[in-house]
C-alpha positions as CSV (number, residue, x, y, z in Angstrom):
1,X,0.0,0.0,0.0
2,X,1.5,3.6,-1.2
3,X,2.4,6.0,1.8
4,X,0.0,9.2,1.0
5,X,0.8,10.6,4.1
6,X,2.9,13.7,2.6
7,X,0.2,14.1,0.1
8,X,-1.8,17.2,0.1
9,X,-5.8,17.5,0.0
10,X,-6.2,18.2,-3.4
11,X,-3.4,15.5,-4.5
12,X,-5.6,12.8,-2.8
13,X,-8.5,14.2,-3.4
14,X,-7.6,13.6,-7.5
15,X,-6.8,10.0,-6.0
16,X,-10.1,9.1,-4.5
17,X,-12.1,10.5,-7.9
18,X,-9.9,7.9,-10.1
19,X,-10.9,5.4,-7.3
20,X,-7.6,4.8,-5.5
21,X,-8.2,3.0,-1.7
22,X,-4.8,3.9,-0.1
23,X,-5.7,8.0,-1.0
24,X,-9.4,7.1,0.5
25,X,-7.7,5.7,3.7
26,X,-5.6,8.6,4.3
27,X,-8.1,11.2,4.3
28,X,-9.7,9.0,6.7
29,X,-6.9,8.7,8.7
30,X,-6.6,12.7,8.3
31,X,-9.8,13.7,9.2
32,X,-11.5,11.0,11.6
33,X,-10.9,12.6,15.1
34,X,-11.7,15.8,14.0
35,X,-15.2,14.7,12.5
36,X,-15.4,12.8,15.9
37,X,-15.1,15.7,18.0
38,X,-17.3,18.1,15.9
39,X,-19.8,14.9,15.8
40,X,-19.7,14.5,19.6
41,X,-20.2,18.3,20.5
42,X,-23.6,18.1,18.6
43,X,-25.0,14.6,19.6
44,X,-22.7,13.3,23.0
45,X,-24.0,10.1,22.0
46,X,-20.9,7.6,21.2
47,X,-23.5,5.3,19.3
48,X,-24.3,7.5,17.2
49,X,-21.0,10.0,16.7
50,X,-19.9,6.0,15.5
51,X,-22.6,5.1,12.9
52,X,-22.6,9.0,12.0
53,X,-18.9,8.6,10.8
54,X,-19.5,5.2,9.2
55,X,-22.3,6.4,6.9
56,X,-20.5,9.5,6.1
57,X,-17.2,8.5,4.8
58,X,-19.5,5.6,3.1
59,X,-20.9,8.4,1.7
60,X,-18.0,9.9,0.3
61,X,-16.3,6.7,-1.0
62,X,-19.8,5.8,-3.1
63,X,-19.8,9.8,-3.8
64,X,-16.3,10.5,-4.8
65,X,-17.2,11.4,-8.5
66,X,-18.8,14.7,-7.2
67,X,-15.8,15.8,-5.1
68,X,-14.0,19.0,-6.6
69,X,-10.7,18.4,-6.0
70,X,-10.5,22.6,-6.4
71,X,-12.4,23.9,-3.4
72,X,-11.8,22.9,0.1
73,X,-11.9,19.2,0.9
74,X,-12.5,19.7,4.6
75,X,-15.5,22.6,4.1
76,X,-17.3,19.5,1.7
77,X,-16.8,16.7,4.4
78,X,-17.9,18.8,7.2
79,X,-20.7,20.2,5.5
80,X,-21.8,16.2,4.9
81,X,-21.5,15.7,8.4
82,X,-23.5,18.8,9.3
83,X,-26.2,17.8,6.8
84,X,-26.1,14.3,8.6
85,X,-26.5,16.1,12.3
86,X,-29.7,17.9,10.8
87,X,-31.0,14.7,9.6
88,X,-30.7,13.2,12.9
89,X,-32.5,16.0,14.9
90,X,-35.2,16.1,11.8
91,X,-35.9,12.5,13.0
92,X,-35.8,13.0,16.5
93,X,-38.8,15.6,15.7
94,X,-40.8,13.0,14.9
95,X,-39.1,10.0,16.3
96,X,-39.5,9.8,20.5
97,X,-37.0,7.0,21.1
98,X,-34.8,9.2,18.9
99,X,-35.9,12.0,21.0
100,X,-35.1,10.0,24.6
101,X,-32.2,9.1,23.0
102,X,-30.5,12.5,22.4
103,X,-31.7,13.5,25.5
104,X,-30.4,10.9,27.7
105,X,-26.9,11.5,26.0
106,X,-27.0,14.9,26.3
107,X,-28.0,14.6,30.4
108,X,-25.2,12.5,30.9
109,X,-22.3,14.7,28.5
110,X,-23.6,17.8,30.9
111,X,-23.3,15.9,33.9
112,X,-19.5,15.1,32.9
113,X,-18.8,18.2,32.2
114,X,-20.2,19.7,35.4
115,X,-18.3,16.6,37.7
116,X,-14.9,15.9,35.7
117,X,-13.8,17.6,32.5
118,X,-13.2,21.0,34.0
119,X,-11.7,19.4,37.1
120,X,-9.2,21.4,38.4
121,X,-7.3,18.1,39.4
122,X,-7.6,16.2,36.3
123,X,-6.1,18.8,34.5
124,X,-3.5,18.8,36.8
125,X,-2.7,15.2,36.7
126,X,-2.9,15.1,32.8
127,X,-0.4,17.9,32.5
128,X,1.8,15.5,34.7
129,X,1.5,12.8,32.0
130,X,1.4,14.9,29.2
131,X,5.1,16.1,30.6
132,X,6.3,12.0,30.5
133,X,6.3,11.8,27.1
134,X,9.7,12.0,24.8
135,X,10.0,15.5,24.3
136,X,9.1,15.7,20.4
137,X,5.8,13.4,21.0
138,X,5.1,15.5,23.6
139,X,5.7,18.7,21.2
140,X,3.4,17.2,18.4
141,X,0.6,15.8,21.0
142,X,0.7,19.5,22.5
143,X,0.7,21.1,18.7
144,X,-2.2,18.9,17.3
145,X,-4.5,18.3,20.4
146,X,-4.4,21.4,22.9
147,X,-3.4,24.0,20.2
148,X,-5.7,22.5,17.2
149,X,-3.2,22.8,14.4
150,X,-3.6,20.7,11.6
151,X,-1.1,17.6,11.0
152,X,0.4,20.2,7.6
153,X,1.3,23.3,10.1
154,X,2.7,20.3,12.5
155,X,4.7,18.7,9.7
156,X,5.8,22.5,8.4
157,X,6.7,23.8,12.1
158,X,8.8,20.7,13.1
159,X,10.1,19.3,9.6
160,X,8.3,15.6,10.2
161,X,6.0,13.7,7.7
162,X,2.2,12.7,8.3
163,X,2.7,9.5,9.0
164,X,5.8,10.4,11.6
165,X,2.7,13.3,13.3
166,X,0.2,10.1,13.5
167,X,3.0,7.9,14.8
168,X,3.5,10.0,17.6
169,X,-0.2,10.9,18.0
170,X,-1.0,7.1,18.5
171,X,1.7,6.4,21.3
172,X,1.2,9.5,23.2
173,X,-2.6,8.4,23.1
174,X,-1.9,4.6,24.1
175,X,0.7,6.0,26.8
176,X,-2.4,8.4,28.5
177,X,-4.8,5.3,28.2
178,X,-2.3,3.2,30.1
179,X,-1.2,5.9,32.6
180,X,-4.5,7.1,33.5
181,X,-6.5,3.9,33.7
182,X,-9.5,4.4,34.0
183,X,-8.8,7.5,31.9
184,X,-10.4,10.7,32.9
185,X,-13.3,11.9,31.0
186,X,-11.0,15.0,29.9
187,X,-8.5,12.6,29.1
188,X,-11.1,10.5,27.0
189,X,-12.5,13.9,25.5
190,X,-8.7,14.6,24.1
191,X,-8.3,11.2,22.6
192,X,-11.5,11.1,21.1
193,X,-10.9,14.2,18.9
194,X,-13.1,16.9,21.2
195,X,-10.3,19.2,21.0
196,X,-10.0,19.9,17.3
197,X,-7.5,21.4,15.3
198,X,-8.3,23.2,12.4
199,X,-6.7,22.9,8.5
């Protein structure tokens, strides 16, 4: 399988029109935590943030013709997953174990926000972590998921490829699971994408 990592959005974009899988699975790759956290800000339902992202990178794979690789590939794919968002709450309208649903998720997201993720101690304690890791996976864990910079301005600023940015993002992720087990909620909200940095 070809490494697209270094490619840029319109280069793969060309790629996924001509029907090329590896160019498919790196915009994936690129974009899945940040769809994630936009997803879970709207719905706080993990069930359906999941089934949410299936459908819409189904979507674009069985859509890819249409894609212009010209204009903004993240603006198309979020707009997609906005359009998905306002077909779940159309439902909901007239759905009421789509309604209970939302609802439930939504009582419990506030609730964890209210009792953890602003915790005062669990921010203290993940900083701790945070300062364990090698000092250039901590640089690009701090770059991508507190400041929201996108893996190109990481890649840019320190002179690394993609796949070098996701490396490190993937072992400074299993290193918080492992050192804050059961990880925090903040922690969780991190990992998950619910910090997200922008293109």
């Amino acid at each position: 399988m070809r490494d697209y990592s270094s490619y840029s959005d319109p280069e793969l974009t060309r790629l996924l029109r001509d029907g090329e899988e590896s160019a498919f699975l790196e915009l994936y790759n690129r974009y899945k935590l940040r769809i994630t956290g936009n997803l879970m800000k709207l719905l706080k339902s993990e069930d359906l943030v999941e089934e949410l992202l299936q459908n819409l990178f189904m979507k674009l794979w069985d859509t890819r013709a249409l894609v212009d690789p010209e204009k903004s590939f993240r603006s198309y794919l979020f707009r997609i997953a906005e359009n998905m968002v306002m077909d779940v709450f159309r439902q909901a309208a007239s759905d009421k174990r789509m309604q209970l649903k939302l609802m439930n998720a939504q009582t419990e997201a506030y609730s964890h926000i209210e009792e953890k993720i602003f915790s005062k101690e669990e921010n203290e304690l993940l900083q701790q972590v945070i300062n364990q890791l090698p000092p250039m996976r901590k640089q690009v864990f701090m770059l991508c998921k507190l400041e929201g910079k996108s893996y190109k301005e990481v890649s840019e600023l320190l002179g690394i490829s993609h796949s070098t940015i996701n490396d490190h993002l993937l072992k400074a992720n299993r290193f918080l699971k492992q050192q804050l087990n059961p990880p925090s909620s903040l922690t969780v909200a991190i990992i998950a994408g619910a910090i997200i940095s922008g293109i």
